[in-house]
N, CA, C and O atoms as CSV, one atom per row, in Angstrom:
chain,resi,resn,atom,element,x,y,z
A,1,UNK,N,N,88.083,117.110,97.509
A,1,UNK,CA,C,87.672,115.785,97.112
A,1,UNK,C,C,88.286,114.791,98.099
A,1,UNK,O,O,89.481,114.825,98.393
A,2,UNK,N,N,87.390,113.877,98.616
A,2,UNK,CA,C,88.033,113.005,99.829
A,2,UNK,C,C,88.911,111.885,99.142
A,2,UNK,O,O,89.055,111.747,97.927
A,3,UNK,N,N,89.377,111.241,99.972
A,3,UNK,CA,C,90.253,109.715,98.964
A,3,UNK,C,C,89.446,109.067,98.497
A,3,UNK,O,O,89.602,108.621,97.360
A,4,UNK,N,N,88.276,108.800,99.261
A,4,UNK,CA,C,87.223,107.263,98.620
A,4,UNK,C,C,87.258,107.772,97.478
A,4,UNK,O,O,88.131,107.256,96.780
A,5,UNK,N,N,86.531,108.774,96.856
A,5,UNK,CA,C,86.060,109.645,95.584
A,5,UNK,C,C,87.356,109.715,94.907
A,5,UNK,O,O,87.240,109.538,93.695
A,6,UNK,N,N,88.699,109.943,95.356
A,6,UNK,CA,C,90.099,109.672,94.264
A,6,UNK,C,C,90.022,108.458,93.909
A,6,UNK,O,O,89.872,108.036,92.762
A,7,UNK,N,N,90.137,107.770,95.032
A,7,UNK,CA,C,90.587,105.824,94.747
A,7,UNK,C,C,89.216,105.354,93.567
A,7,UNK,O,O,89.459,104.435,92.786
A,8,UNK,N,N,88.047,105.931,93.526
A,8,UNK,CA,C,86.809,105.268,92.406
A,8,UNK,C,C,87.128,105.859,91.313
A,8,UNK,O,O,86.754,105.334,90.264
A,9,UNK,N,N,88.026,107.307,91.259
A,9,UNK,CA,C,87.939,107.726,89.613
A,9,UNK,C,C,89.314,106.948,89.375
A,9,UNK,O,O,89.640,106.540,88.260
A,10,UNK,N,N,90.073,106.784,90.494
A,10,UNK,CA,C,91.736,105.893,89.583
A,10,UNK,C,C,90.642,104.775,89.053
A,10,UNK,O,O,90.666,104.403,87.880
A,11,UNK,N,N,90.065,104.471,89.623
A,11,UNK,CA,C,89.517,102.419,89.066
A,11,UNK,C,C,88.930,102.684,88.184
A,11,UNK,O,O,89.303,102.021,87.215
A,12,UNK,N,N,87.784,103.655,87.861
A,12,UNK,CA,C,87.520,104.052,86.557
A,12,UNK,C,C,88.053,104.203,85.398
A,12,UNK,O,O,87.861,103.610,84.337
A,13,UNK,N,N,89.080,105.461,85.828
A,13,UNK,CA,C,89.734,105.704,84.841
A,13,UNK,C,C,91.100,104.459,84.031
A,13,UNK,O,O,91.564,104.418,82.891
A,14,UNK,N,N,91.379,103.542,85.362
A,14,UNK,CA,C,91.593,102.672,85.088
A,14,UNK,C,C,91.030,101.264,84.298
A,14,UNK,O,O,91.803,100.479,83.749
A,15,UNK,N,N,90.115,101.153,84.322
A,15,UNK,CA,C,88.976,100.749,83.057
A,15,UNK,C,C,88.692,100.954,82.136
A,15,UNK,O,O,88.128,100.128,81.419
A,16,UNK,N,N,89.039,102.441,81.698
A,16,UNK,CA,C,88.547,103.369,80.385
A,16,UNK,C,C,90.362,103.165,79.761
A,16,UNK,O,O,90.683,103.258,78.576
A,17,UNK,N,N,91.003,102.973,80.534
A,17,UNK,CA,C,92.328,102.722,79.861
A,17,UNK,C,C,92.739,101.469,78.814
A,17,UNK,O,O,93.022,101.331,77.624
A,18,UNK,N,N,92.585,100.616,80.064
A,18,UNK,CA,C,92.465,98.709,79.330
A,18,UNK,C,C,91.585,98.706,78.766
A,18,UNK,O,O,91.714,98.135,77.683
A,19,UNK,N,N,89.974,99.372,79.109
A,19,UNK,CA,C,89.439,98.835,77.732
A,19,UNK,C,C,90.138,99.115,76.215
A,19,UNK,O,O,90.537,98.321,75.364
A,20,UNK,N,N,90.107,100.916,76.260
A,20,UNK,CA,C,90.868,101.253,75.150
A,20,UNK,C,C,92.139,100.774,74.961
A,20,UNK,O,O,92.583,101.417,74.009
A,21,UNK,N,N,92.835,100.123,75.283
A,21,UNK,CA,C,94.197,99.524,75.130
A,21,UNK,C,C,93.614,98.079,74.195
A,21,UNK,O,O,94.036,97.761,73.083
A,22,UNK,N,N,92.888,97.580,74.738
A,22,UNK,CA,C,91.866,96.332,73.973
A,22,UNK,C,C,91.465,96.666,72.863
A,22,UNK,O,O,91.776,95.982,71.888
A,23,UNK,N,N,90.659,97.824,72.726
A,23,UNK,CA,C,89.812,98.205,71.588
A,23,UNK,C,C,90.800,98.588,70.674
A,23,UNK,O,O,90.639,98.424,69.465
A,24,UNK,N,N,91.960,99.159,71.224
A,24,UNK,CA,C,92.608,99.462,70.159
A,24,UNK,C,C,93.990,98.567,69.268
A,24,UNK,O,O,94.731,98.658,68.290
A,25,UNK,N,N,93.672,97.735,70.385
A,25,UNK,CA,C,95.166,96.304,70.061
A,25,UNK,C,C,94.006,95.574,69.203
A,25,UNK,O,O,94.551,94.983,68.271
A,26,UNK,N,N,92.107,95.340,69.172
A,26,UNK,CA,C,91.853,94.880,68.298
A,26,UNK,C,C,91.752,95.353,66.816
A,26,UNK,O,O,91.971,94.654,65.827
A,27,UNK,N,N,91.292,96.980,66.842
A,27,UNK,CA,C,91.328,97.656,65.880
A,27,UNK,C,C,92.168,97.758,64.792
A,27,UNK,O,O,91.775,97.913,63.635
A,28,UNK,N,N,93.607,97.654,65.231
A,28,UNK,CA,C,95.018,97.879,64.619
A,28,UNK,C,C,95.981,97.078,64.641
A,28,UNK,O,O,97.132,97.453,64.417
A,29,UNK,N,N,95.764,96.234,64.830
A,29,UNK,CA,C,97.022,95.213,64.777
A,29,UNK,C,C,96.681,94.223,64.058
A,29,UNK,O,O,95.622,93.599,64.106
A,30,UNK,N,N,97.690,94.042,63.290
A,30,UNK,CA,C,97.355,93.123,61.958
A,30,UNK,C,C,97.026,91.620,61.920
A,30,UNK,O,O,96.669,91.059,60.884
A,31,UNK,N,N,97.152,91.056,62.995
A,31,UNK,CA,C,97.315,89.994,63.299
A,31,UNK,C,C,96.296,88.835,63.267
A,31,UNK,O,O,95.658,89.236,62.293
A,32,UNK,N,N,95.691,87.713,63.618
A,32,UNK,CA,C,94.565,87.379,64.288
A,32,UNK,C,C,93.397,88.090,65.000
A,32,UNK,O,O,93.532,89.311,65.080
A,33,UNK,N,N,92.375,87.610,65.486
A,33,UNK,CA,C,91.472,88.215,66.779
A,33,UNK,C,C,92.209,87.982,67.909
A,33,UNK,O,O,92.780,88.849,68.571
A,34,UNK,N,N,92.190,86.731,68.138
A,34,UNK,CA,C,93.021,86.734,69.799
A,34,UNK,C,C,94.108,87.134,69.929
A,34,UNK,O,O,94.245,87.620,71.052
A,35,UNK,N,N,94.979,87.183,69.341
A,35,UNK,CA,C,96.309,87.841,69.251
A,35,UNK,C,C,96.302,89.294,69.259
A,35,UNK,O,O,97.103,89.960,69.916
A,36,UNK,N,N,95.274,89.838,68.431
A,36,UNK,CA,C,95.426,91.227,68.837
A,36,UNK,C,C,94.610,91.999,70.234
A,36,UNK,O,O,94.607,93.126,70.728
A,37,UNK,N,N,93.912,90.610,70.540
A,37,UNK,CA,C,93.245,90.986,71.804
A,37,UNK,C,C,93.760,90.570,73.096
A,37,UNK,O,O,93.256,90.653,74.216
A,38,UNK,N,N,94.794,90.138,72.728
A,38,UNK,CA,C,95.872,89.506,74.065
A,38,UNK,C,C,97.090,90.738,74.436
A,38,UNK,O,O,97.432,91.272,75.492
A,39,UNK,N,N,97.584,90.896,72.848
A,39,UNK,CA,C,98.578,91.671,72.898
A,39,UNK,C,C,97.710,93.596,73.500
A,39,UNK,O,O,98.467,94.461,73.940
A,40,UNK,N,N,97.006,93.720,73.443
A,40,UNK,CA,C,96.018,94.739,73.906
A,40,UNK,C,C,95.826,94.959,75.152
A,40,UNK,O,O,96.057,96.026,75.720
A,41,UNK,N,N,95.292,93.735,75.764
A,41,UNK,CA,C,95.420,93.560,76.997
A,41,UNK,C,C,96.545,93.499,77.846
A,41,UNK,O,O,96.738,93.787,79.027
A,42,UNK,N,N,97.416,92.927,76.691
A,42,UNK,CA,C,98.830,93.196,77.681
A,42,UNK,C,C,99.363,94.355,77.950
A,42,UNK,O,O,99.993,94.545,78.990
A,43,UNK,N,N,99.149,95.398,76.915
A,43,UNK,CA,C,99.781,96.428,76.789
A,43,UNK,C,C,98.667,97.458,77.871
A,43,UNK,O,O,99.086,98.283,78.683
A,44,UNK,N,N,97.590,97.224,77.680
A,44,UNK,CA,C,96.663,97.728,78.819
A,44,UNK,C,C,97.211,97.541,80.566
A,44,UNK,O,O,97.364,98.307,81.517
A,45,UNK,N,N,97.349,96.363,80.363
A,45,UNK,CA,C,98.041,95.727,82.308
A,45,UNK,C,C,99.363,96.775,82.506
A,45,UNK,O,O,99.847,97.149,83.574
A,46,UNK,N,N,99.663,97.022,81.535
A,46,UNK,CA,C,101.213,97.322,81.870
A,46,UNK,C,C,100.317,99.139,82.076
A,46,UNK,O,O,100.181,99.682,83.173
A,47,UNK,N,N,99.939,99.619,81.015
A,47,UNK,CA,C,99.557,101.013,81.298
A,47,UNK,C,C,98.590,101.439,82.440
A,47,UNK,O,O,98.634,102.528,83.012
A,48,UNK,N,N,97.809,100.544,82.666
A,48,UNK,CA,C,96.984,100.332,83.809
A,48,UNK,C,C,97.993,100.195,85.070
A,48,UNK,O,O,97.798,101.308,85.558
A,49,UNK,N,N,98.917,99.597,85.905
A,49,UNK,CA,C,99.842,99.115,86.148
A,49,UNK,C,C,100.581,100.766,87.088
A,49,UNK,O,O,100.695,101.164,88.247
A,50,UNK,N,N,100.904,101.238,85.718
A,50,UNK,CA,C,101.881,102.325,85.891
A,50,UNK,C,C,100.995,103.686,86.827
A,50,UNK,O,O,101.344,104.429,87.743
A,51,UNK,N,N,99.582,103.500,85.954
A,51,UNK,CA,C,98.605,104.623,86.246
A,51,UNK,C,C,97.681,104.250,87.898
A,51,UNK,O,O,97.201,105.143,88.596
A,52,UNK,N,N,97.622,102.953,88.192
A,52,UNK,CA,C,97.470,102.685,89.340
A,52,UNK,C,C,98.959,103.081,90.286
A,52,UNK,O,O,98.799,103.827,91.252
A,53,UNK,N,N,99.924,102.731,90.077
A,53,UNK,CA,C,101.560,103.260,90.942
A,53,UNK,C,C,101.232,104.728,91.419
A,53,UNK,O,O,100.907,105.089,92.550
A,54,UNK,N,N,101.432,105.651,90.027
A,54,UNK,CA,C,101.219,107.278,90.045
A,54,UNK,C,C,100.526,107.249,91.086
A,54,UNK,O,O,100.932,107.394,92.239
A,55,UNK,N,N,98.750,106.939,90.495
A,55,UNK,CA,C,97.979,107.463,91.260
A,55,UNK,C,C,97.874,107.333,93.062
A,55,UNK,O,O,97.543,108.276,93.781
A,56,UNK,N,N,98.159,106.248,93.452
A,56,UNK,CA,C,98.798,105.682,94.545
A,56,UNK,C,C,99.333,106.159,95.318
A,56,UNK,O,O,99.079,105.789,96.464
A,57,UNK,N,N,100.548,107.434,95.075
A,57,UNK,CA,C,101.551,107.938,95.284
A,57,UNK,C,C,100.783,109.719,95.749
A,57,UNK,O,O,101.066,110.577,96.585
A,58,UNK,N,N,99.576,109.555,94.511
A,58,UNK,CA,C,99.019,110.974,94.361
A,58,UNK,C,C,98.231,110.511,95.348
A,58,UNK,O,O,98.210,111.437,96.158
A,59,UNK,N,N,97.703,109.810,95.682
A,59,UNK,CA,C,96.308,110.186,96.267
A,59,UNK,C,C,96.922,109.620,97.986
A,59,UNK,O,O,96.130,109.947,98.870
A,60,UNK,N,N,97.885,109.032,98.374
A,60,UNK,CA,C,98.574,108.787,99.513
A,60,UNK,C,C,100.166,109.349,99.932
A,60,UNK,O,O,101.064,108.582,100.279
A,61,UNK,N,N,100.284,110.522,99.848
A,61,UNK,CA,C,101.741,110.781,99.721
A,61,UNK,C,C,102.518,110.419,101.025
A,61,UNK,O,O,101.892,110.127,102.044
A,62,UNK,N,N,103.230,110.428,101.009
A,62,UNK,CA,C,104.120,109.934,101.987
A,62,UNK,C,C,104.265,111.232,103.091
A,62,UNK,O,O,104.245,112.452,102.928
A,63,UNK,N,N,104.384,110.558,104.025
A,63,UNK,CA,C,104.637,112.144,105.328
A,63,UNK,C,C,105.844,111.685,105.973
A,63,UNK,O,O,106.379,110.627,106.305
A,64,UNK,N,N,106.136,113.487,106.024
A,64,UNK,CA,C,108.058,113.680,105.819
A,64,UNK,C,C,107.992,113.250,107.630
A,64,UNK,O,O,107.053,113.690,108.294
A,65,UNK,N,N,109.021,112.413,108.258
A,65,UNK,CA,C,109.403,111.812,109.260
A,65,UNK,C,C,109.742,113.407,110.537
A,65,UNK,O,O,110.385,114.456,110.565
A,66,UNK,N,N,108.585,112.425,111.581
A,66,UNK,CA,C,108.986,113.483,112.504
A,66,UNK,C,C,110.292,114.341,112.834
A,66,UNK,O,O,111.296,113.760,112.422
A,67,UNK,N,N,110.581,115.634,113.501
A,67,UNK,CA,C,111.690,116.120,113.778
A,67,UNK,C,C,112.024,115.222,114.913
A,67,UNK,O,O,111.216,114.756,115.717
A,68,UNK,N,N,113.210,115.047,114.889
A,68,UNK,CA,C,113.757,114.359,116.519
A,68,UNK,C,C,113.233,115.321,117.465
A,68,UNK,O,O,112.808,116.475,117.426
A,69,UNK,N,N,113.410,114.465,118.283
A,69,UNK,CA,C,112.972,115.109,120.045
A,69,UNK,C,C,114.503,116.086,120.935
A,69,UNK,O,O,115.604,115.863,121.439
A,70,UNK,N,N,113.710,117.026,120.686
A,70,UNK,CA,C,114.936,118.010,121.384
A,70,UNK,C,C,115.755,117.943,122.724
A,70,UNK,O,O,115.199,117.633,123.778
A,71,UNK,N,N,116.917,118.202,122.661
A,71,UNK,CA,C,117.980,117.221,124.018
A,71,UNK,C,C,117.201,117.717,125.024
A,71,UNK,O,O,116.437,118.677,124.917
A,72,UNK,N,N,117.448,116.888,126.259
A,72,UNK,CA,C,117.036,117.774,127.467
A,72,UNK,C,C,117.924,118.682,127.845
A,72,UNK,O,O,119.101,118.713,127.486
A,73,UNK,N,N,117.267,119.596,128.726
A,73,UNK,CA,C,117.833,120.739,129.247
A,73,UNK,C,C,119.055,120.304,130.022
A,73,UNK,O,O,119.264,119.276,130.667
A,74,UNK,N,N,119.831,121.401,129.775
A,74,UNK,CA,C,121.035,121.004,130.632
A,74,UNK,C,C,122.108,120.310,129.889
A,74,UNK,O,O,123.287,120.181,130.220
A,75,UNK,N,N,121.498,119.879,128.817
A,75,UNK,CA,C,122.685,118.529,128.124
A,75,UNK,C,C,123.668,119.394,127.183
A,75,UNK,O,O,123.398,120.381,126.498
A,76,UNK,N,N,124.904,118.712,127.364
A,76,UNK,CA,C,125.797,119.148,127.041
A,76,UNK,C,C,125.882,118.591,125.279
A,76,UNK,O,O,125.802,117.377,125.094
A,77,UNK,N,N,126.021,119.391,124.225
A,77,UNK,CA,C,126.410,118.931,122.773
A,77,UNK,C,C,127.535,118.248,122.678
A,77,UNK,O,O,128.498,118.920,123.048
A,78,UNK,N,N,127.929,116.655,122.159
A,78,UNK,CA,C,129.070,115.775,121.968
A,78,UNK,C,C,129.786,116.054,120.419
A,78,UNK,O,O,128.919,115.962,119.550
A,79,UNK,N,N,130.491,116.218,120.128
A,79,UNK,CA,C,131.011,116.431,118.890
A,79,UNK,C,C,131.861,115.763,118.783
A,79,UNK,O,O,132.496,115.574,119.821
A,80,UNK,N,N,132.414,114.950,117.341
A,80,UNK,CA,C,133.475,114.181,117.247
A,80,UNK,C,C,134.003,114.375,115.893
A,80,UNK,O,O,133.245,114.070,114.972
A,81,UNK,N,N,135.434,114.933,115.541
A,81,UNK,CA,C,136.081,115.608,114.669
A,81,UNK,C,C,137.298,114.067,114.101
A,81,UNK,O,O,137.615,113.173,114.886
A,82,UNK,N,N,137.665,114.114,112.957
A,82,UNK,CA,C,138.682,113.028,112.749
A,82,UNK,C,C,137.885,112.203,111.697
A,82,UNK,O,O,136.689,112.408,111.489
A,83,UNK,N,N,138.616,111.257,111.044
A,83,UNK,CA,C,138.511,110.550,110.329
A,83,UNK,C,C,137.840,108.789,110.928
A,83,UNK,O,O,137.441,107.859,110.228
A,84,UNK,N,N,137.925,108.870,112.180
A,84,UNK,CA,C,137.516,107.389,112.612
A,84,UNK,C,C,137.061,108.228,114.089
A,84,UNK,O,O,137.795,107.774,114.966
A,85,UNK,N,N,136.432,108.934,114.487
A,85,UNK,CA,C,135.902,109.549,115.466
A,85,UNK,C,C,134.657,108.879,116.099
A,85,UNK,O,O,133.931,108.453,115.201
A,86,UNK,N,N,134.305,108.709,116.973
A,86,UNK,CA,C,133.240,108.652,117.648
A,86,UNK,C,C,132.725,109.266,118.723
A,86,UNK,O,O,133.491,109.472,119.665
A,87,UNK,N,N,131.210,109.726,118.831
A,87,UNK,CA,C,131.267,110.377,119.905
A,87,UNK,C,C,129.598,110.402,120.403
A,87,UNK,O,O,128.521,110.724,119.902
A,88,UNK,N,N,130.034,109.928,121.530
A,88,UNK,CA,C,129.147,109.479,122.801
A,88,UNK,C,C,128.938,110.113,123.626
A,88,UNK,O,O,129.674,111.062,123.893
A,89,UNK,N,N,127.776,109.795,124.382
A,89,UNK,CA,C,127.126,110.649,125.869
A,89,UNK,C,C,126.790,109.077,127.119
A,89,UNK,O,O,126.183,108.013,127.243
A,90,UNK,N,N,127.400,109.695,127.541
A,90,UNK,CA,C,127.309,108.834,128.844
A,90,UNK,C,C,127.176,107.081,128.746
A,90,UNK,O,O,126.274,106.310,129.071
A,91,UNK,N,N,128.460,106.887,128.168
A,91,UNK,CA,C,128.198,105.263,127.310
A,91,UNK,C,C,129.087,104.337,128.644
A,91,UNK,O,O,130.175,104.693,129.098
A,92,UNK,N,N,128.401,103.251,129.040
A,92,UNK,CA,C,128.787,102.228,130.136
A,92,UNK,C,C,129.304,101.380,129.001
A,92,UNK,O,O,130.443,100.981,129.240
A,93,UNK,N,N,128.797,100.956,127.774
A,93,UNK,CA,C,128.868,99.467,126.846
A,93,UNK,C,C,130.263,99.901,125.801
A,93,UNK,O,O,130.805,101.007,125.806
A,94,UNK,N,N,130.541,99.066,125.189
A,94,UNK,CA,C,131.718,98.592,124.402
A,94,UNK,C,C,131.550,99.753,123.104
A,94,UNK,O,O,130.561,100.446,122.867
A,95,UNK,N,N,132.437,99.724,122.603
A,95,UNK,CA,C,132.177,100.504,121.105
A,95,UNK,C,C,133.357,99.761,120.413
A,95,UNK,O,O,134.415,99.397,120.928
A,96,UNK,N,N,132.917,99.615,119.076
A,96,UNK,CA,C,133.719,98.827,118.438
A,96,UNK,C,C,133.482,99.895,117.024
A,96,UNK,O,O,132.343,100.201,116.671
A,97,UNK,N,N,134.815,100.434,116.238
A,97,UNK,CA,C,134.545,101.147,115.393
A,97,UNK,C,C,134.855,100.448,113.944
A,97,UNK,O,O,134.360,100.931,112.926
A,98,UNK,N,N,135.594,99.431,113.899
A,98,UNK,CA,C,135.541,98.668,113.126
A,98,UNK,C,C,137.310,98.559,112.438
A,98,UNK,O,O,137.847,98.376,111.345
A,99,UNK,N,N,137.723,98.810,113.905
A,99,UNK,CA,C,139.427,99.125,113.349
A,99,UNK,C,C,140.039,97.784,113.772
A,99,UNK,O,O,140.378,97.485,114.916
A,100,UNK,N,N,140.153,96.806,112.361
A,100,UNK,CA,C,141.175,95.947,112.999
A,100,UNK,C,C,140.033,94.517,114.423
A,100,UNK,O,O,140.564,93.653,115.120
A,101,UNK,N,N,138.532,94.834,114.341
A,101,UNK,CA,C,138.606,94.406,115.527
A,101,UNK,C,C,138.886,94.725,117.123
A,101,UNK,O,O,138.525,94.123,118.135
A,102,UNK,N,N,139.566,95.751,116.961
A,102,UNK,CA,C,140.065,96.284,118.762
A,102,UNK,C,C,138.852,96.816,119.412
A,102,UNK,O,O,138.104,97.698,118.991
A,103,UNK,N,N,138.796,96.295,120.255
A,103,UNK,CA,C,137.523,96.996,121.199
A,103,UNK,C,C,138.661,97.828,122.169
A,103,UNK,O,O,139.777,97.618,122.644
A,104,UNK,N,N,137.882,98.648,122.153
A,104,UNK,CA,C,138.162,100.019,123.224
A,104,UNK,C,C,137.003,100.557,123.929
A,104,UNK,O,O,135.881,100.806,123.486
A,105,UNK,N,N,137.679,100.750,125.619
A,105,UNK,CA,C,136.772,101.523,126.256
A,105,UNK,C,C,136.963,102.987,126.639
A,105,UNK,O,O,136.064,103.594,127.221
């Protein structure tokens, strides 16, 4: 099933929801007409709401973030062990680790 054809049955089915959320906030609730047809509708937006999010999620999932780009050949692995460690490859610029302010080169 392609997306266009997902995204028309969420809106559908999203219709068949609020209506019945309406039909049934008028049916059952003790109240007035407009009052039970407000409070219906409200409760519809909110379920409508949630079922548009889901579906959203279902019908567009998220794609897991490329792998990084593998070192070039030849390159040596930097490792940095310690509690305030840093560790760099071929750095000309400042590093500031956040000790106190002290810049070190």
């Amino acid at each position: 099933m392609n997306r266009t054809t997902r995204w028309l049955l969420l809106a559908a089915g999203s219709l068949v929801v609020f209506g019945l959320c309406v039909w049934l906030g008028d049916a059952l609730l003790p109240w007035d007409r407009p009052e039970r047809v407000g409070a219906g509708a409200g409760a519809g937006a909110v379920l409508v709401a949630v079922l548009v999010a889901w579906g959203s999620s279902v019908i567009n999932p998220a794609s897991p973030p490329p792998p990084p780009p593998p070192p070039p050949s030849g390159a040596t692995r930097i490792t940095a062990s310690g509690e305030r460690s840093v560790a760099t490859g071929d750095n000309t610029g400042i590093i500031v680790t956040g000790d106190n302010g002290t810049i070190q080169r």
